[in-house]
C-alpha positions in Angstrom: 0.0 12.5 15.3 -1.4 9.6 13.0 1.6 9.0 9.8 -0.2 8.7 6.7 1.1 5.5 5.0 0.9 5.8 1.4 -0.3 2.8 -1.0 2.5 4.0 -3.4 6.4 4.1 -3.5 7.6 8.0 -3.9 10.5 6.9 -5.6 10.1 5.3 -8.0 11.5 6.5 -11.3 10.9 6.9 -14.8 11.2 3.5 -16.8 14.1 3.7 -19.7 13.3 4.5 -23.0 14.0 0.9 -24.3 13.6 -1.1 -21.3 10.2 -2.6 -20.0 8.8 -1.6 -16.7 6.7 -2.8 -14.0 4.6 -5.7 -14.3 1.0 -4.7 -13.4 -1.0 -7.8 -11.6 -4.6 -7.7 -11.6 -6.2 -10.2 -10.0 -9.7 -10.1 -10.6 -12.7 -12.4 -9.4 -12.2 -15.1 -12.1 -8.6 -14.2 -13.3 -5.5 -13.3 -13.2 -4.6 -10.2 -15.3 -0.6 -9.3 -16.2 0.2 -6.3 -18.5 4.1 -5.0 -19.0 4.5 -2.1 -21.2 7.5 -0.4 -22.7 8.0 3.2 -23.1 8.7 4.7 -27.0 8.8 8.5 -28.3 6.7 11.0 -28.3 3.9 9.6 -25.8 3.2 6.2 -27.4 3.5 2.8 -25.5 4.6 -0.9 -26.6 3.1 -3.7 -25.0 5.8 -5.7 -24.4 3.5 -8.7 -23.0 0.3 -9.4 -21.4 -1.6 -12.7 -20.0 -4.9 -13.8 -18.7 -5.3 -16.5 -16.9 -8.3 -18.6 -15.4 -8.2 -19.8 -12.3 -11.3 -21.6 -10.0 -12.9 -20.5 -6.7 -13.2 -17.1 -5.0 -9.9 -14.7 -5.0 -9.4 -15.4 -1.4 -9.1 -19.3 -1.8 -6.5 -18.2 -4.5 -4.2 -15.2 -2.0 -4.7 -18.9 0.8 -3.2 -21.3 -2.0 0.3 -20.2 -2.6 1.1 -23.1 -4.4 -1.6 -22.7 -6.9 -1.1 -18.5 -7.3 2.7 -19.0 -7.6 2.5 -22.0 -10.7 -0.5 -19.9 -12.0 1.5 -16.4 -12.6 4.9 -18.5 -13.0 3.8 -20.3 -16.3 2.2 -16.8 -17.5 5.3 -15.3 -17.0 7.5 -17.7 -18.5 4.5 -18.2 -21.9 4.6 -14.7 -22.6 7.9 -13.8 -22.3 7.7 -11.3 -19.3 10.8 -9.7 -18.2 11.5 -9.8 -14.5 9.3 -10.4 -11.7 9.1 -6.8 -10.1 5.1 -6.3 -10.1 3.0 -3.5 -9.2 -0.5 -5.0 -8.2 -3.8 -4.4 -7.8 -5.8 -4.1 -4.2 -9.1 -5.5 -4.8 -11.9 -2.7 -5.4 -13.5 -4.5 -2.7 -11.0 -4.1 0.1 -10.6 -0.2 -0.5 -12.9 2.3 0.2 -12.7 5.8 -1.9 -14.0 9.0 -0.6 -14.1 12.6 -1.9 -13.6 14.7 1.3 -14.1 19.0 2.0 -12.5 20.7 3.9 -11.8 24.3 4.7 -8.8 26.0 2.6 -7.8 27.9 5.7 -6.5 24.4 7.3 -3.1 24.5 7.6 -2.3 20.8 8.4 -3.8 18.7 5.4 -2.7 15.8 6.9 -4.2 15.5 9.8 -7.6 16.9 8.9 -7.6 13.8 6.5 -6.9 11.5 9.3 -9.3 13.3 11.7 -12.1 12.9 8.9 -11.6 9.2 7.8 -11.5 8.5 11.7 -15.2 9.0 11.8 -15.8 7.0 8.3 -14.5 4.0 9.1 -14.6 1.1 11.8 -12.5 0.7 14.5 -9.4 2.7 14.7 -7.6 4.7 12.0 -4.4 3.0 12.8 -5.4 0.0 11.6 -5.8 1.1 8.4 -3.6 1.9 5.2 -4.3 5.7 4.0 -3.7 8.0 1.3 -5.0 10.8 -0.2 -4.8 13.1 -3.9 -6.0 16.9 -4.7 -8.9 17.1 -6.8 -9.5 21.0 -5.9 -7.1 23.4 -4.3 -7.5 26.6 -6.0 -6.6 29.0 -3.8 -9.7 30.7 -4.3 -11.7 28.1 -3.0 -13.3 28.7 0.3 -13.2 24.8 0.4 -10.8 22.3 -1.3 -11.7 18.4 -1.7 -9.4 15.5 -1.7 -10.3 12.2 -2.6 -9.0 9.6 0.3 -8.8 5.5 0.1 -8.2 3.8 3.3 -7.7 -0.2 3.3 -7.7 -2.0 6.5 -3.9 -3.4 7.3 -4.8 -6.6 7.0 -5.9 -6.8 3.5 -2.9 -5.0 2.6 -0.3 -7.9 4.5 -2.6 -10.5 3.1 -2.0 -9.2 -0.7 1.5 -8.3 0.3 2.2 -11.8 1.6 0.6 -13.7 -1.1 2.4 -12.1 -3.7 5.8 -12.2 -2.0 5.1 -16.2 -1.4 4.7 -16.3 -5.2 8.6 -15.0 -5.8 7.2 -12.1 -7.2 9.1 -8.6 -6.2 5.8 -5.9 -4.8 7.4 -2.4 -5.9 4.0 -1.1 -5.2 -0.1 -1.5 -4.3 -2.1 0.6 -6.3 -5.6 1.4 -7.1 -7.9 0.8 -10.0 -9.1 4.3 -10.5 -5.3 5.5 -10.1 -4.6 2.9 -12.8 -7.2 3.7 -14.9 -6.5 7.4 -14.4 -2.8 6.7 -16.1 -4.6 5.0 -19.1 -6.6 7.8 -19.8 -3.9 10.1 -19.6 -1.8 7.9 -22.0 -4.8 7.5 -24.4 -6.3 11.1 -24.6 -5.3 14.8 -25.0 -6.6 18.0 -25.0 -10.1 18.5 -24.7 -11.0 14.5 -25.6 -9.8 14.3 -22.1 -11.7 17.0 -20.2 -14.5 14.3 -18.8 -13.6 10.8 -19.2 -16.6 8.2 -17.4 -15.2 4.7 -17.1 -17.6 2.2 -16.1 -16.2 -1.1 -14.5 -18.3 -4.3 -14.6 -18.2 -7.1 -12.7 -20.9 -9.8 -11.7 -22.7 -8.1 -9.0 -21.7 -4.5 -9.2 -19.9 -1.9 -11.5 -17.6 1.2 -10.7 -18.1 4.6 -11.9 -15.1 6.7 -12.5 -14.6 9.9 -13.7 -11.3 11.0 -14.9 -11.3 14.9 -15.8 -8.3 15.8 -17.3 -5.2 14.7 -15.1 -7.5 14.1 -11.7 -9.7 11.2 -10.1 -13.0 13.3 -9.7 -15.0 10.0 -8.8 -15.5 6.9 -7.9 -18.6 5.4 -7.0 -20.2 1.7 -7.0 -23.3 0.8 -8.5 -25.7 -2.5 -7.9 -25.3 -3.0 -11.2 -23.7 -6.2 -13.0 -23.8 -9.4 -15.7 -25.2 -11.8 -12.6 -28.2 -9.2 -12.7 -29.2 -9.0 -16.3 -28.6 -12.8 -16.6 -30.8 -13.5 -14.1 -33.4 -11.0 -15.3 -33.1 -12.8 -19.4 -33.3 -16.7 -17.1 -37.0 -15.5 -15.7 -38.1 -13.8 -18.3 -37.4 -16.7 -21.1 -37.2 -19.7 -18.4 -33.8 -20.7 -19.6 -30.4 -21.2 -17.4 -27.8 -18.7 -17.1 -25.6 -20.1 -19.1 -28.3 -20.2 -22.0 -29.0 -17.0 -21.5 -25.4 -16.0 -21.6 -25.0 -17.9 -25.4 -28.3 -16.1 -26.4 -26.1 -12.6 -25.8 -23.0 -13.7 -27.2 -24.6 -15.5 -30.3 -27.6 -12.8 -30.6 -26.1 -9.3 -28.9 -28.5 -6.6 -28.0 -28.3 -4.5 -31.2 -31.2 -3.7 -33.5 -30.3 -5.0 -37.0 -31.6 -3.8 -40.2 -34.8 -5.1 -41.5 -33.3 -7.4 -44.3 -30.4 -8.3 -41.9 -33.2 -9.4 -39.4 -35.1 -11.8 -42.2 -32.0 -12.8 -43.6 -30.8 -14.2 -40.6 -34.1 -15.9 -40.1 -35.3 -14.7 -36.8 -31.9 -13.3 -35.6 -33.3 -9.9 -35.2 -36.6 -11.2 -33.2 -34.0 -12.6 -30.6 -32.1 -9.4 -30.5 -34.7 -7.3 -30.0 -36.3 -9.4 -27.8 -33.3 -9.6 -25.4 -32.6 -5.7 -25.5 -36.4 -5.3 -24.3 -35.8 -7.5 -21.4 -32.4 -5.4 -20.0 -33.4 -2.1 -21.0 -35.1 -1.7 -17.4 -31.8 -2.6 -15.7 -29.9 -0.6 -18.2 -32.1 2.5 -17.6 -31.3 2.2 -13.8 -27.8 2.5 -14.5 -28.3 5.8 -16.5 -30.1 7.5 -14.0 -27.3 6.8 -11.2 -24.7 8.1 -14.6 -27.2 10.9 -14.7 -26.4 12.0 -11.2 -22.3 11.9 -11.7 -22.5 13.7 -14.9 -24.4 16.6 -12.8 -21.7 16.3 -10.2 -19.0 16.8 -12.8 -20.7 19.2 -14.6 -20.4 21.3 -10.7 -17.2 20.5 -10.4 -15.4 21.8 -13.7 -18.0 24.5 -14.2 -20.2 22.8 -16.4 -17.4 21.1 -19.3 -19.3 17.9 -20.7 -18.1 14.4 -20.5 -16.1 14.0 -23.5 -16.8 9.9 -23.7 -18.1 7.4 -21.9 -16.2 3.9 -22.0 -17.7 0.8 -20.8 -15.3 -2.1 -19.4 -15.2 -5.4 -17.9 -17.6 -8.0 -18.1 -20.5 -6.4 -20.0 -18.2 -4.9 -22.2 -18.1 -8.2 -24.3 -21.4 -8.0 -24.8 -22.3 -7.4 -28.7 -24.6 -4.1 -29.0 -24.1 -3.1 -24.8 -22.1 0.1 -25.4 -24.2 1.2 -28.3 -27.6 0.5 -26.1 -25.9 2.9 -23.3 -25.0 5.6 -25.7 -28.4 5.3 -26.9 -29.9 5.7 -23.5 -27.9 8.4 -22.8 -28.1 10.3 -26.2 -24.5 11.0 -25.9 -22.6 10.6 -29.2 -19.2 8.2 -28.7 -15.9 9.1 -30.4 -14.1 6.6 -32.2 -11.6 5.1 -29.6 -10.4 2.9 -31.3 -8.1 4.3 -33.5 -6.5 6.5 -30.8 -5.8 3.1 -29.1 -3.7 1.8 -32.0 -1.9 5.6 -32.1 -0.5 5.3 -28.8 -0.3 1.5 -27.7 1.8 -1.1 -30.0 1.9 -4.8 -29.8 5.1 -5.8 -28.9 4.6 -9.4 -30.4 2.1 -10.6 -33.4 1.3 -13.3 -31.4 -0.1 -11.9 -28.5 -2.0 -9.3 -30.4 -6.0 -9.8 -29.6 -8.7 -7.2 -30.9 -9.5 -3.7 -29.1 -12.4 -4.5 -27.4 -10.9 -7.7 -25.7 -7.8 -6.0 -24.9 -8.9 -2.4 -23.4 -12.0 -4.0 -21.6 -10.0 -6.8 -20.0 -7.2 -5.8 -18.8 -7.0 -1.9 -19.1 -6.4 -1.7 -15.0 -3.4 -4.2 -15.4 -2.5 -1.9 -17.8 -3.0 1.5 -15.8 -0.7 -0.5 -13.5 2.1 -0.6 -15.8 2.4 2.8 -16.6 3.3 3.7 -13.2 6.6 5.6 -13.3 5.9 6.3 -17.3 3.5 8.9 -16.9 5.1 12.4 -16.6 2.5 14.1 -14.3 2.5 11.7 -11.6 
């Protein structure tokens, strides 16, 4: 019978009141992402330090240049003060595949009905993979129970685990972003703000829907949908480069402003609304694949709304993008941001950088960090 090898250390315990604990280690397409947080009273977090750092080429010419990955994280470590070098890192959304899998509630071995499931799912042989697996239904009144399973091919895993290990760094752990993310909401929100949490995840070429409903992953699904899209969509349309198009958004956003704002600003407003015409098509696509996983949560927890909607990554950054989404959607958005400032602290003044920047940025390094704070893991 196939072992299932878990992702994540069993073992490892709660962090000490006053003492820091992992580091979490994103590293993303474009940067490197390092978040350590230390645990306070009553449910409420201190970030003891955090870094992001730039770095050129693709993320695999980074794990293949030791040399370059180890002085990168080294001097990040040493700027911001980080305390140790035992990390808990990220594999790449790219290298893990996520499925929700059924099966009967009458099975008696859990285990291997996983395994003999995922055999079918993936290519080549199960054994050369990395599996685990969480509950996401197992009432016992459920003719059928669901799981949701991630399996990463073995040599992704050494690759990571080899890279990081040739950087000095201590791996406690490999986690996932959904797992990580899944530990910030539950830090973040209680009570019924929690029932239906949807995270969206941009990158360049794609984004990642994740819904968190109160403790559990219910889903995680990727969507052709990214910046490298809607730049290239504003570049046509206007006959401008990327990177123009890029200022445009940052200088400009995609809100609609007032009608004296707009004439004050002397065309301001034109540009605005000029720019939220030309995405809206791209943005409307994504709501209709977010219409679909709302239905399938509304199934799954017998019809309890999605209590927000958060957008991250990329896109996040750009001025008016949430509010256009909400819009589109015509669900009203909580105030997050006070909730933030309720439960995480800056450890330092100097390190402090404003909510959006710090949530949409490095949130999974942060979900990373919390592992072995939360209580309900």
């Amino acid at each position: 019978m196939t072992i299932l090898q878990k992702f994540r250390r069993q073992d490892t315990a709660a962090a000490k009141p006053s003492v820091p604990g992992l580091i979490g280690l994103d590293i993303g397409t474009s940067r490197i992402h390092l978040c350590q947080i230390r645990p306070l009273e009553q449910g409420r977090y201190s970030i003891f330090a955090k870094a992001s750092v730039e770095y050129r080429g693709s993320r695999t010419e980074l794990l293949a240049d030791p040399k370059q990955m180890k002085r990168l994280i080294g001097v990040a470590l040493r700027q911001k003060r980080f305390r140790g070098r035992r990390v808990v890192a990220l594999m790449p959304w790219e290298d893990v595949k996520i499925m929700l899998l059924t099966y009967k509630s009458s099975v008696s071995d859990v285990d291997a009905e996983v395994v003999r499931m995922l055999s079918s799912r993936v290519d080549g042989a199960i054994d050369d993979y990395v599996v685990d697996y969480v509950p996401v239904r197992s009432n016992p009144s459920d003719e059928e129970h669901m799981v949701v399973a991630t399996v990463a091919r073995k040599d992704r895993v050494n690759r990571l685990l080899n890279a990081l290990i040739g950087c000095g760094l201590e791996v406690d752990s490999l986690d996932i972003a959904p797992t990580a993310l899944r530990r910030v909401v539950g830090a973040l929100y209680t009570g019924h703000a929690a029932d239906n949490v949807l995270l969206i995840h941009s990158y360049r070429d794609e984004s990642y829907l994740t819904v968190i409903s109160g403790r559990r992953l219910l889903f995680n699904q990727s969507v052709k949908f990214g910046e490298a899209r809607l730049l290239g969509r504003i570049s046509r349309e206007l006959d401008i480069s990327a990177d123009s198009a890029r200022a445009l958004v940052v200088d400009h956003g995609l809100e609609k402003q007032p009608l004296a704002q707009a004439v004050g600003a002397e065309g301001d407003g034109d540009i605005s609304a000029t720019l939220l015409e030309i995405v809206k098509p791209c943005f409307l696509d994504l709501v209709n694949e977010i219409n679909r996983v709302l239905v399938f949560t509304a199934a799954e927890t017998h019809g309890v709304p999605v209590s927000r909607v958060c957008l991250l990554g990329s896109l996040a950054h750009w001025p008016g993008a949430q509010q256009l989404l909400m819009s589109l959607l015509d669900l009203e958005q909580p105030d997050g941001q006070s909730e933030f400032y309720r439960v995480f602290q800056d450890e330092h003044d100097d390190t402090q950088i404003p909510w959006q920047g710090l949530f949409s940025d490095i949130s999974i390094a942060m979900g990373l960090a919390l592992r072995g704070m939360i209580s309900h893991e």
